[in-house]
N, C-alpha and C positions, 0 to 999 in steps of 0.2 A: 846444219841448216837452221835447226831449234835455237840453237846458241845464237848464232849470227842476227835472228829475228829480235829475240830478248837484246841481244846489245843495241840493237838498233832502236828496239823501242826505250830501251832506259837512257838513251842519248837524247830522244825527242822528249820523253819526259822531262830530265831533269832543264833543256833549254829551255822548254816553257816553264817550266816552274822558276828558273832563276828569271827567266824574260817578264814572268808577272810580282815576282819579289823588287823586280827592280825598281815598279811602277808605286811600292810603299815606302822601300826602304832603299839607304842610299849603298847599301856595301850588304847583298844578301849571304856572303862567305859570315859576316858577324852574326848574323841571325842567325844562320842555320847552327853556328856556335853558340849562340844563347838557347834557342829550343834544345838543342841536347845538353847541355849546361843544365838548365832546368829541369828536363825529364832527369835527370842524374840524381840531382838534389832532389826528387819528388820519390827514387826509388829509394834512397838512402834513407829520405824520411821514415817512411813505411816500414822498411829492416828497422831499424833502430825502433820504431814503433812495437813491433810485434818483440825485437830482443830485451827492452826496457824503455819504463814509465821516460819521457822527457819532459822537463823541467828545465826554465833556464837557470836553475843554480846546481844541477849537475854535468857531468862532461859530456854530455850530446848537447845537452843547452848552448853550455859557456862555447863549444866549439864552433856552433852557427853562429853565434852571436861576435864572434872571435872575423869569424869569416865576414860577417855584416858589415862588421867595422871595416876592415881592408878596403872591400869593396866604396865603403862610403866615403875612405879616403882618398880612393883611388879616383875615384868622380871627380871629388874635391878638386882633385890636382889640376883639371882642367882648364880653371881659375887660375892658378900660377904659370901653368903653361903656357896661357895666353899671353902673360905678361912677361915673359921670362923666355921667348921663342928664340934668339939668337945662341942663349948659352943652352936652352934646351938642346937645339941641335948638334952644338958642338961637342955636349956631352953625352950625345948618341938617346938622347930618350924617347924619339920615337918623336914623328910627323903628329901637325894639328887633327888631321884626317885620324889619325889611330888612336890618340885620346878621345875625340868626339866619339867615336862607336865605344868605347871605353867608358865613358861616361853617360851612355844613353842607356847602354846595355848591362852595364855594370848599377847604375841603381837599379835596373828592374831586379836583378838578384838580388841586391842588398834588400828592397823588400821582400819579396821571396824566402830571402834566409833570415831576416828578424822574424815573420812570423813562425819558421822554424822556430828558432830560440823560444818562443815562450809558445812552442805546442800546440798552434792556432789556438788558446784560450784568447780571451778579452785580460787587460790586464790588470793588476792592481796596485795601489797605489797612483797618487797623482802624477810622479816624475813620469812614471811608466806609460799612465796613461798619455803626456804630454807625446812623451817619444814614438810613442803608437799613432795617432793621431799626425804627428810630424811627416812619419817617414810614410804614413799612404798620401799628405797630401803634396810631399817633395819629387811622389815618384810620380803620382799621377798629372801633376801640374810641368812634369817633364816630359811625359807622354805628349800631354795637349802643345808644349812646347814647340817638341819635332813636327807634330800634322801643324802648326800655322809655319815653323821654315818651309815644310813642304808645299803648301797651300797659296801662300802670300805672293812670294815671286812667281809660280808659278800664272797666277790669277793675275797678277800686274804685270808680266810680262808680251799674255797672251792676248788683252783685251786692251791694252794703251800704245798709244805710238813712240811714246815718250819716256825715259827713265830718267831717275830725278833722287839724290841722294837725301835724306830726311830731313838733315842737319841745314842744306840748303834752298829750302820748300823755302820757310820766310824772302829770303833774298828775292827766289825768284818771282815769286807773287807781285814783291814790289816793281820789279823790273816791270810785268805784265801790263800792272796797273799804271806804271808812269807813261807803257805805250801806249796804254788805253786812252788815257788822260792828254796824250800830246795828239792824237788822231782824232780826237773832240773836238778841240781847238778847231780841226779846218773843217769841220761839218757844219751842216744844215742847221736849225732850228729844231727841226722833227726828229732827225739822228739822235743831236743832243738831248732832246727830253724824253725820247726810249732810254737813252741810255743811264740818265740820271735817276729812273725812275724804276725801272726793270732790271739794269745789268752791273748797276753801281756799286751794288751792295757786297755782289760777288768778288769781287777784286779786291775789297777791304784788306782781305788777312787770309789765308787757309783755313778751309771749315773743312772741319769731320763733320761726316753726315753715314747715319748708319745704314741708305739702301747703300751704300757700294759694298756692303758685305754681301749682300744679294744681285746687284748689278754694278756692275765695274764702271760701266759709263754714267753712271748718277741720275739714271732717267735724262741723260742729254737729249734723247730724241725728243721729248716733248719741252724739253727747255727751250730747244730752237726753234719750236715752232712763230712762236712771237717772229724771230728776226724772218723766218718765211713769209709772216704776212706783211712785215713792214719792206721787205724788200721790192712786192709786188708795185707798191707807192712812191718809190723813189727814183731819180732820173740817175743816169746810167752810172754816172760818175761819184753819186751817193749811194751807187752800189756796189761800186768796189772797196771802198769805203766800210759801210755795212760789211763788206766780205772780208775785210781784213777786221774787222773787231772781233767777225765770228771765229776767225782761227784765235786771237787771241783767248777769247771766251771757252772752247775747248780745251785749251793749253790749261789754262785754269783750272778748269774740271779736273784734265787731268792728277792737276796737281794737287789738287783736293784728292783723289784718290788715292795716292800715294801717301799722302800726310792725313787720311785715316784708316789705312791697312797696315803700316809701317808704325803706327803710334801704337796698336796693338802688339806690334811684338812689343816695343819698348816697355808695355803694362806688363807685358806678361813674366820680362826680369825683375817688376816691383815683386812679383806673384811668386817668385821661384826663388830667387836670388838671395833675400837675405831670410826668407825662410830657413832656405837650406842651410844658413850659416850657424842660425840658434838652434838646427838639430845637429850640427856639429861640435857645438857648445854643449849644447844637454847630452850626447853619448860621453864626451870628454869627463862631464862632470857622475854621469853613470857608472862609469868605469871607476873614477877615484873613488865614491861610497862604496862601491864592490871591494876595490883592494883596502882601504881604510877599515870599514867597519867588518 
């Protein structure tokens, strides 16, 4: 009966714990294989600590450092992968989905095990220092990476009516504003001088505007207020009128939304991307002074 209760309760544990792993990460089977991945490497460290002095120019050094590398290339790959996905598969190397946890989870080791390699000191020398420097801010600017894919669509999906691809934000702005522009034509006097005056401006081109990183709708509520009170002023048919610019005038918004959460990821591959290529430049060049000199 003892038995029976423990399996029951370790069956309810481990569902919510994978049920709230799931709400950070997107495959909690890899995490739970990096935390013990990691406790591993953190006991090895400490053996090796207490059996002998670590250095990175002796063999518990060179051998994290050995493993760093793998790791850092193994990331790397993800880059070729992407571009390479037809022969990738045909030559069995494994789904997008399993390099992606391979390279999210695979740098956080690779920093992990470089600071292995040189013993948690600070390091010296300049290349050293570079490479130090490098790889905390390759790993952690990949961290921040994964919480905005998590964060971004999630946040743009839940508060717009509307999805809208990055690349075609410009087009559709113009499209908005040439409706805008053709629905002026048959208005009032009063219509058109709210509108050239108040809403004109909006429809120019796509702004990034940084409340939407705090409100999704851009403060729309109090942006409408205007067409609220001009509405009360207008006879019936200048209020349908009015009502069809305010959908367009939302649309817009929306689309400024989009085209300032989705521009942040775009920064954030200026931030990651060719970093990571010059600390895969300076390990390469690491390693030839090691075996050279």
């Amino acid at each position: 009966m003892a038995a029976k209760k423990t399996s029951s309760l370790r069956r309810i544990v481990e569902l919510l714990w994978g049920k709230r792993l799931k709400k950070w990460v997107a495959s909690p089977v890899w995490f739970r294989r990096f935390v013990l991945t990691s406790a591993l490497c953190g006991g090895v460290f400490v053996l090796n600590g207490v059996i002998a002095e670590i250095r990175p120019s002796n063999i518990w050094g060179l051998s994290y450092g050995i493993a760093a590398t793998v790791l850092l290339v193994g990331a790397a790959w993800l880059g070729v992968r992407r571009r390479t996905t037809r022969t990738s598969l045909m030559l069995g190397f494994g789904t997008a989905q399993t390099w992606l946890q391979l390279h999210v989870y695979g740098g956080a080791l690779f920093l992990l095990l470089t600071l292995m390699h040189s013993g948690f000191h600070f390091p010296t020398g300049m290349l050293n220092w570079w490479l130090w420097i490098l790889s905390i801010w390759v790993t952690f600017s990949g961290i921040f990476g994964v919480l905005l894919q998590k964060w971004i669509p999630k946040i743009l999906t839940s508060g717009l009516a509307n999805e809208a691809l990055y690349e075609r934000i410009p087009e559709l702005v113009m499209e908005i504003r040439g409706k805008a522009e053709a629905l002026m034509q048959t208005c009032s006097d009063p219509l058109r001088d709210f509108y050239r005056k108040q809403i004109a401006l909006a429809f120019a081109e796509p702004q990034r505007r940084w409340i939407y990183y705090l409100d999704i709708t851009g403060g729309a509520h109090d942006r409408l207020k205007q067409i609220e009170y001009l509405r009360n002023v207008l006879s019936v048919e200048e209020r349908e009128k009015l009502g069809k610019l305010e959908s367009l005038f939302k649309a817009k918004l929306e689309l400024d939304a989009h085209f300032t959460l989705q521009k942040m990821l775009r920064w954030w591959l200026y931030l990651h991307v060719p970093v990571s290529i010059i600390l895969l430049i300076l390990v390469g060049f690491h390693i030839f002074t090691i075996l050279y000199f």
